[in-house]
Every structure is written in structure tokens, then in C-alpha cells.
N, C-alpha and C positions, 0 to 999 in steps of 0.2 A: 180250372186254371192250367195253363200250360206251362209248363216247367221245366227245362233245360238242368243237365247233369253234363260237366265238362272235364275230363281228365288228361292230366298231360304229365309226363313221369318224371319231370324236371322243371324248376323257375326259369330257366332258360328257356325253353321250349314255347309256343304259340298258343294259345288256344283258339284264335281266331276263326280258322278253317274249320272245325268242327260244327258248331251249330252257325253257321255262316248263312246269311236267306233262312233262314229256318227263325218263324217269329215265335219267342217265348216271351210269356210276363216275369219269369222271375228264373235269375238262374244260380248254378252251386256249381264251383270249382274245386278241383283237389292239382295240388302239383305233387304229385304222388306215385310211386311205384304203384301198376295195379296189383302186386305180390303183397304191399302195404297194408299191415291190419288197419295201421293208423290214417285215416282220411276220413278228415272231420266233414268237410264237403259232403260227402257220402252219407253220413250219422245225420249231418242237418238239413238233407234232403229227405230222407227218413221218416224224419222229426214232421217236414212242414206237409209236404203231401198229403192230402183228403179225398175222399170218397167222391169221386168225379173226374179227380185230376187228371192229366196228361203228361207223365215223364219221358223229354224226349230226348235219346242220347245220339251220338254221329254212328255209333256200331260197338259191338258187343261186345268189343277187347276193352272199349272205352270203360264199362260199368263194371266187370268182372276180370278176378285174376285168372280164373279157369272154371271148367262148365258146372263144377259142385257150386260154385259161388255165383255163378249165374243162374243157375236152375232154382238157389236160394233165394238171390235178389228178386227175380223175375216172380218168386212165387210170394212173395212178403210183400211187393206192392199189391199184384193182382188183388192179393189176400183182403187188402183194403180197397178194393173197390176203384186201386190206378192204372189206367190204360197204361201200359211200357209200347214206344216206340223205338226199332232204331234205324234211321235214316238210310244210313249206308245197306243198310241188307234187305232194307222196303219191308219189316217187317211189325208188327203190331202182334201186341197179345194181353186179354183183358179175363184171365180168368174163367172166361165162359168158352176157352177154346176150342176148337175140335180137334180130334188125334192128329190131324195133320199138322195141325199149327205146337203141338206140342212137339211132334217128329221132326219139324223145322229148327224148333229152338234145339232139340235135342245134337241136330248134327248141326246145325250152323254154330251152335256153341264148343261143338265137339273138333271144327274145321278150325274155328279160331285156336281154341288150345295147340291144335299139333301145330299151326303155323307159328305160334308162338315159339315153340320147341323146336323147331327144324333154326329157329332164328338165335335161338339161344346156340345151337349146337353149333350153328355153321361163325359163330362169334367166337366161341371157345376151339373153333379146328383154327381161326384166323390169330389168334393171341398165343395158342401156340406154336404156330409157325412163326410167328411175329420175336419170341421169346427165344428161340430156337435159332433165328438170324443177330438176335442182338439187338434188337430195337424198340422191342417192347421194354419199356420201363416200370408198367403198373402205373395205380394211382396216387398222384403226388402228397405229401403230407399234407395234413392239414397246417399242424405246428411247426415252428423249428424246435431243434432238438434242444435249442436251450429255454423255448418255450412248456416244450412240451416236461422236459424237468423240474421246472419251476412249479409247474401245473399239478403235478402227481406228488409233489413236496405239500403243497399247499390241502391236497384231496386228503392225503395219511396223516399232516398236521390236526384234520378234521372240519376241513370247510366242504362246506353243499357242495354236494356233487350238480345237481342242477345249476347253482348260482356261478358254478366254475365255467358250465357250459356257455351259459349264456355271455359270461364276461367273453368268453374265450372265441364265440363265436359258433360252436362244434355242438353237435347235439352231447345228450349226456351219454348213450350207447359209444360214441366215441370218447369220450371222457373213463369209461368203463375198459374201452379197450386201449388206451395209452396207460391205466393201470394194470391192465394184465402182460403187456409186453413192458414194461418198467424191471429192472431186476428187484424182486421182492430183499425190501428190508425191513419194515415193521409190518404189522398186520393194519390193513387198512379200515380204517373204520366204515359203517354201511352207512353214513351220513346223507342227507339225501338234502 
């Protein structure tokens, strides 16, 4: 079976162009940071993949955060007997490689990481120039402030922390952190 894996780091974002022409029977989405432990798309591709299969992604930033997690990924399919493709770099690897084909993944996974990292770095020289004229503002609250009071009254009263999130809209790690930036007055319970 052939099997498409599509990541794209925001709900916002397309996935379309990714596996675009590219025919699979059966495909797994994440709108996911690839820094993200959390991508279930990822776990339930994992999961369905067999000894035959064909996992095929658009390129190797797509599947992995960085080359330890792709050298991981890439070797836990093989492991089971699944061809890994990725489109964008023409490249295929089943396990039965030869040095070359490892020497490939090794630096094309190792080319992706630093391009990763020159992108982060040249974002963080932009936001501080940006902060430094006055116009970077950072990212906007979730809550308003008499939301987000109401909210942390309610968490140290002793309501779920999860069920807070979801009324609230906000994952619970942010529910976590309008507790810790709240000025402490009781001790909050670990309610979950």
C-alpha cells in the first residue's frame, strides 16, 4: 500500500502541495510543529504501516524535527519491512541500503537541520530588529485579562484544568502558563 505522511506546522497552512500528483491510497496528517513530540498523525502512521508498504513524504523536514529523529524515523520503518520515500529529494530507502544511500540520508538530513537553523536564526536577528524599532509587539493574548482572571480563579477554586482548556479554547500548557504568570495567592491544586 502506498501511504502518504503530510505535515504542515499550523491549521492555517495547506497541505495540498505536498503530496500533490503524487497517487496514495491512504494518507496521515499532522498540523503540527515538527519540534512537536505530540503528532498523532505520525503515531497513526506508525501504527497502520506493514511489511510491504510504501511511506511517501514531499521531503525530510516534513517527517522529522532534526537528523537524530529522522535517522530514528527512517530506521523504524525500514525496520518493518516499509519502503520510506521523499519526493522532494528523489530519494528512497528500504533497509537493504548501501553505504551510499545511508551517506545520503545522513547529509541530506544533516542539510535540512542547518537550513532549519540558519531560518530560525535569521527570524530571531528580524524580531529583534523589529523590537528594537518599536513594532514588534510579540504574540497577541489568547484571553482578555478579565478572561484570563476569571479562568485562574476558577483552575485554584479546583476545576480541570483540561476542561478549562477546552471551554476556554487554549490548550491546557497554556492554561498552565496564565497560572504561572497570575500573581500567586493560594496554592493551586494539580487538578487535571
Amino acid at each position: 500500500m502506498r501511504v502518504g505522511y503530510v505535515r504542515v506546522s499550523s491549521a492555517l497552512q495547506s497541505t495540498v502541495r505536498q503530496l500533490d500528483g503524487v497517487p496514495v491510497e491512504k494518507s496521515f496528517t499532522d498540523h503540527a510543529s515538527g519540534s512537536s513530540l505530540d503528532r498523532p498523525g505520525l503515531s497513526e502512521m506508525l501504527g497502520f504501516v506493514r511489511e510491504g508498504d510504501t511511506v511517501l513524504v514531499h521531503s525530510m523536514d516534513r517527517l522529522a524535527r532534526d537528523l537524530d529523529d529522522l535517522l530514528r524515523l527512517v530506521g523504524q520503518l525500514t525496520a518493518k519491512g516499509v519502503r520510506v520515500e521523499f519526493v522532494k529529494e528523489g530519494l528512497a530507502f528500504t533497509g537493504d541500503d548501501s553505504p551510499i544511500a545511508k551517506l545520503m540520508l545522513g547529509i541530506m538530513g544533516s542539510v535540512a537541520e542547518f537550513e532549519r537553523a540558519l531560518i530560525r536564526e535569521r527570524q530571531a536577528e528580524g524580531i529583534a530588529k523589529a523590537k528594537a524599532r518599536g513594532v514588534y509587539k510579540g504574540r497577541q493574548a489568547k484571553l482578555t485579562e478579565a478572561s484570563a482572571a476569571a479562568m485562574v480563579a476558577r483552575a485554584r477554586a479546583g476545576e480541570s484544568r483540561a476542561s478549562l482548556a477546552r471551554e476556554y479554547g487554549i490548550s491546557r500548557e497554556t492554561v498552565y502558563a496564565y497560572l504561572r504568570a497570575a500573581v500567586p495567592s493560594t496554592a493551586a491544586s494539580p487538578a487535571e
